[in-house]
LOSEMAR-518082 format. One line per field, with one value per residue (C-alpha): residue number from 1; x, y, z. Coordinates in pm, whole numbers, plus 50000, padded with zeros to 5 digits. Each point is the difference from the previous one (the first is absolute). Last residue first. Example, Ala and Ser with C-alpha at 12.3 -4.5 7.8 and 13.67 -1.06 7.14 Angstrom:
REM LOSEMAR-518082
k: c(2 1)
u: c(51367 49863)
v: c(49894 49656)
w: c(50714 50066)
***
This chain:
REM LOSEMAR-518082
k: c(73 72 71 70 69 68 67 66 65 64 63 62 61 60 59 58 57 56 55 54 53 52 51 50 49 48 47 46 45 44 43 42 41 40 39 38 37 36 35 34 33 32 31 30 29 28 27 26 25 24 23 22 21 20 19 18 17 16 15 14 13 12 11 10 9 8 7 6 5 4 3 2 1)
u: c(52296 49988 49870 50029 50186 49661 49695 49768 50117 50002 49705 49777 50211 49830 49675 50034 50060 49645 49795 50144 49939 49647 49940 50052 49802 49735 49710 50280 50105 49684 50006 49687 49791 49983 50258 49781 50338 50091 50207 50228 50065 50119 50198 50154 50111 50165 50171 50159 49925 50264 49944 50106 49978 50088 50145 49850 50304 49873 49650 49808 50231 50047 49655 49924 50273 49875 49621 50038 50151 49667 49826 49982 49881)
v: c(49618 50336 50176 49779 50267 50241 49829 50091 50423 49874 49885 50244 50250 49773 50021 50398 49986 49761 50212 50312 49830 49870 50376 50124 49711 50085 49725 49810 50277 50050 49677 50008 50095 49623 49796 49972 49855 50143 50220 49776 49751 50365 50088 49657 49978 50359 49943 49624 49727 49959 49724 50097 49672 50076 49702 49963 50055 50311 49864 50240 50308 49903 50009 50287 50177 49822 50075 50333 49777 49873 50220 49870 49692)
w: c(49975 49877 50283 50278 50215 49998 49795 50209 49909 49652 49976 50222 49722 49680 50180 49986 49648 49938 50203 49772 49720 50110 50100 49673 49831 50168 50239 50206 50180 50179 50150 50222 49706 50000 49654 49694 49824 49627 50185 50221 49690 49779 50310 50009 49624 50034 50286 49872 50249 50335 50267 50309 50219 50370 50221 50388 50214 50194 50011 50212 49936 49662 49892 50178 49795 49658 50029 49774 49756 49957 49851 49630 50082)
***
């Protein structure tokens, strides 16, 4: 789901050893898939292109930050 990199932190608070998958689809294929979903009002970003590209950048930095010393491997 597209929000759950959010989750991560809590995640590895209560499972500190518990592995985490990051599975990577091209940006522009995956805002297209987002869009064409009737996803609740409740995900606001998920209803404009704009915002879906912006949702989609600020994923990538939740990556990276997760990612830390295993980056790369």
């Amino acid at each position: 789901m597209p929000r759950n990199l959010e989750s991560v932190g809590l995640i590895t608070r209560l499972f500190p050893d518990a592995p985490i998958l990051l599975i990577r689809r091209d940006p522009v294929e995956t805002c297209l898939s987002l869009y064409r979903q009737e996803f609740s009002r409740d995900w606001s970003f998920a209803h404009g292109l704009v915002d879906l590209g912006r949702a989609y950048g600020l994923s990538a930095r939740f990556a990276a930050h997760w990612a830390g010393p295993c980056r790369g491997a």
